[in-house]
NULUM-328001 format. One line per 8 residues: their letters; for each residue x, y, z of N, C-alpha, C. Coordinates in nm, 3 decimals, always signed. Example, Ala and Ser with C-alpha at 12.3 -4.5 7.8 and 13.67 -1.06 7.14 Angstrom:
BEGIN
AS> +1.319:-0.569:+0.780:+1.230:-0.450:+0.780:+1.320:-0.330:+0.780  +1.285:-0.225:+0.708:+1.367:-0.106:+0.714:+1.290:+0.003:+0.787
//
This chain:
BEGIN
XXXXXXXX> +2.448:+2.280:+1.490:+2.430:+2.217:+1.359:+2.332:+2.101:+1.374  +2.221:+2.071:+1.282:+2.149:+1.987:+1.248:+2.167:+1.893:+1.226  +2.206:+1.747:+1.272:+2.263:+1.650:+1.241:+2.165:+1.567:+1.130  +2.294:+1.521:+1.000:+2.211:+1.439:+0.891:+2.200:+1.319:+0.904  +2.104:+1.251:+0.899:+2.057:+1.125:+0.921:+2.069:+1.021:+0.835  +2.097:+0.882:+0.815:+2.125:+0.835:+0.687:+1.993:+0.743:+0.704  +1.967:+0.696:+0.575:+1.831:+0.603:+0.569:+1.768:+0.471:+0.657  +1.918:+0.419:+0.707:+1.898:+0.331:+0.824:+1.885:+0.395:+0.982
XXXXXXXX> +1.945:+0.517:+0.970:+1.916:+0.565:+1.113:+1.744:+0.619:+1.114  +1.701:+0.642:+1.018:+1.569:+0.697:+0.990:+1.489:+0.600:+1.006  +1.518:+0.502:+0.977:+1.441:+0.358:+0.978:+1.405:+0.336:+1.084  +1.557:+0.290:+1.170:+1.537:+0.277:+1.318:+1.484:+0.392:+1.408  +1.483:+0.470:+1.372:+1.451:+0.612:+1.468:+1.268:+0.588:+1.403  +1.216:+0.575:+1.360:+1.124:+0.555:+1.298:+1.043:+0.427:+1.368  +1.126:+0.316:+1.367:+1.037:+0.153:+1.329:+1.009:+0.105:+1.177  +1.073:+0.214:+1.142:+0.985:+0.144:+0.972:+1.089:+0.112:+0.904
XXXXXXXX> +1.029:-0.036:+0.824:+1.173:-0.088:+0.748:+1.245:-0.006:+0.626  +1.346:-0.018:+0.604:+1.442:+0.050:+0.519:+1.386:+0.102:+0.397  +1.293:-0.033:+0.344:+1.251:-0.030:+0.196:+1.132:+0.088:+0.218  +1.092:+0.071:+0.305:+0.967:+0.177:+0.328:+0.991:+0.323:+0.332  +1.067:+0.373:+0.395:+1.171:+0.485:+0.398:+1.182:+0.552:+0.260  +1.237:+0.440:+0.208:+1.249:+0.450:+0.028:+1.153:+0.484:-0.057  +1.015:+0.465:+0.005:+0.922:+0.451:-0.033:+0.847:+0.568:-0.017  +0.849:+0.610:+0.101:+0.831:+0.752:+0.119:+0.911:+0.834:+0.091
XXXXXXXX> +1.037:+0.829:+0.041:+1.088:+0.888:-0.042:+1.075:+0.933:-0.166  +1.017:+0.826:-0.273:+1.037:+0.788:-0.401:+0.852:+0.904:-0.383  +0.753:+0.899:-0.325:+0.615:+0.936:-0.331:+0.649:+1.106:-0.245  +0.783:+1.106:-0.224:+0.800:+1.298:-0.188:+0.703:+1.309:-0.020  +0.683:+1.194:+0.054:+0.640:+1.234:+0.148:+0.679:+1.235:+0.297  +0.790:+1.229:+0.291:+0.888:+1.258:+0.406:+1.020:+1.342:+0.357  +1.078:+1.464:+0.431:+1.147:+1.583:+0.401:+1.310:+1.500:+0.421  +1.388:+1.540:+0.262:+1.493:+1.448:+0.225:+1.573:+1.572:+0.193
XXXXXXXX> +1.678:+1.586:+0.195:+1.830:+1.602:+0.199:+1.880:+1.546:+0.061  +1.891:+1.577:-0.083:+1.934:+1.481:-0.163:+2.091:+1.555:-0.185  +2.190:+1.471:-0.112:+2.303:+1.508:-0.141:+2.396:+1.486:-0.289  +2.344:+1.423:-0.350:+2.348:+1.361:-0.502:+2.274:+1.278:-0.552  +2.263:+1.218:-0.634:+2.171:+1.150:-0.707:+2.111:+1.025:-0.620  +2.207:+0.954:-0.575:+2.223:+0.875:-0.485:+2.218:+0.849:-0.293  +2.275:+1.008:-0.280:+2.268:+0.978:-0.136:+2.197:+1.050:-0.065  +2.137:+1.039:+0.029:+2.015:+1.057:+0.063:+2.026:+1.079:+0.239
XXXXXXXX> +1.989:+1.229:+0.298:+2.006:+1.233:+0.447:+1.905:+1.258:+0.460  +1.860:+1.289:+0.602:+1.788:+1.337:+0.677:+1.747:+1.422:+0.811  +1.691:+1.599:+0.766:+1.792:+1.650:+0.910:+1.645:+1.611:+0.974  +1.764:+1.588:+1.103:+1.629:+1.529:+1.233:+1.599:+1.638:+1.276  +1.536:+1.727:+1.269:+1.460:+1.864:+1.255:+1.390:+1.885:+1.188  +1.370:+1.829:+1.057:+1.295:+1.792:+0.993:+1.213:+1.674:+1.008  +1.260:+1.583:+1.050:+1.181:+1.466:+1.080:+1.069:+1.483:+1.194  +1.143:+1.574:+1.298:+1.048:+1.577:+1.448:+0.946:+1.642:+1.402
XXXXXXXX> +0.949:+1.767:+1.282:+0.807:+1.850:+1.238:+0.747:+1.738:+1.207  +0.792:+1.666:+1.062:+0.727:+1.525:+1.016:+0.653:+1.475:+1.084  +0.712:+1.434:+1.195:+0.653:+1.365:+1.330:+0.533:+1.407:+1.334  +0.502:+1.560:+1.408:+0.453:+1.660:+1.448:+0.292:+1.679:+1.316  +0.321:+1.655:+1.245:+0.218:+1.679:+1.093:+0.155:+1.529:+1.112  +0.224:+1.451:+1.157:+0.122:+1.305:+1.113:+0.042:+1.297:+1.286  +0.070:+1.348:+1.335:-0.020:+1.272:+1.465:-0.103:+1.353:+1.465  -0.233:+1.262:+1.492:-0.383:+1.270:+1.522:-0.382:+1.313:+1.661
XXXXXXXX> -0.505:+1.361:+1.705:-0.573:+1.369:+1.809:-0.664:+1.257:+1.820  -0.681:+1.234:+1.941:-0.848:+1.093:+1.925:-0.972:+1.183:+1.914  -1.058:+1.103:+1.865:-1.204:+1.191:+1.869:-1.265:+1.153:+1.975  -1.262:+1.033:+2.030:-1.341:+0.996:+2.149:-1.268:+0.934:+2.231  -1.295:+0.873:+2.329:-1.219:+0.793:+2.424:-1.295:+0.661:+2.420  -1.226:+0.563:+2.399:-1.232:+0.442:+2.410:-1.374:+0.395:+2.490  -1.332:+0.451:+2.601:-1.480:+0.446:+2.724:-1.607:+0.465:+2.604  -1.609:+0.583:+2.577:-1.718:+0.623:+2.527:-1.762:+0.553:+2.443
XXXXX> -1.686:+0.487:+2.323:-1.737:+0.402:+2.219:-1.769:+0.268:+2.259  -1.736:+0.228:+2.383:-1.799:+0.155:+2.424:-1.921:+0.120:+2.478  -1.942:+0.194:+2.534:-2.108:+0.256:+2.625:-2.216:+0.272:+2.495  -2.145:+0.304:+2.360:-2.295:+0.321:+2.275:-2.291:+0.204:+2.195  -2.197:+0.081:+2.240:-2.246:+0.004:+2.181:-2.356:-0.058:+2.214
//
């Protein structure tokens, strides 16, 4: 079973403050669980894809952007 996450564990599992959470909530851009009007989970299986969709690759290496300055 998928364990549901509540908005403060998301926070902390995250770094990002509570209100923000909310925030990406309220704009549909993090995958929510709406158990009623009010309560609000999160399966962490969903979050790790989440994860997985926002990270970049680098385009260059640090080194390099340095040398053409």
């Amino acid at each position: 079973m998928d364990p549901l996450l509540s908005i403060k564990d998301v926070a902390h599992l995250t770094g990002l403050a509570v209100g923000t959470v909310y925030h990406l909530v309220s704009q549909g851009r993090i995958p929510v669980v709406r158990i009623s009007r009010r309560c609000l989970r999160f399966r962490q299986s969903d979050l790790l894809l989440w994860f997985d969709g926002l990270t970049c690759e680098a385009k260059e290496p640090m080194e390099n952007m340095r040398r053409q300055r």
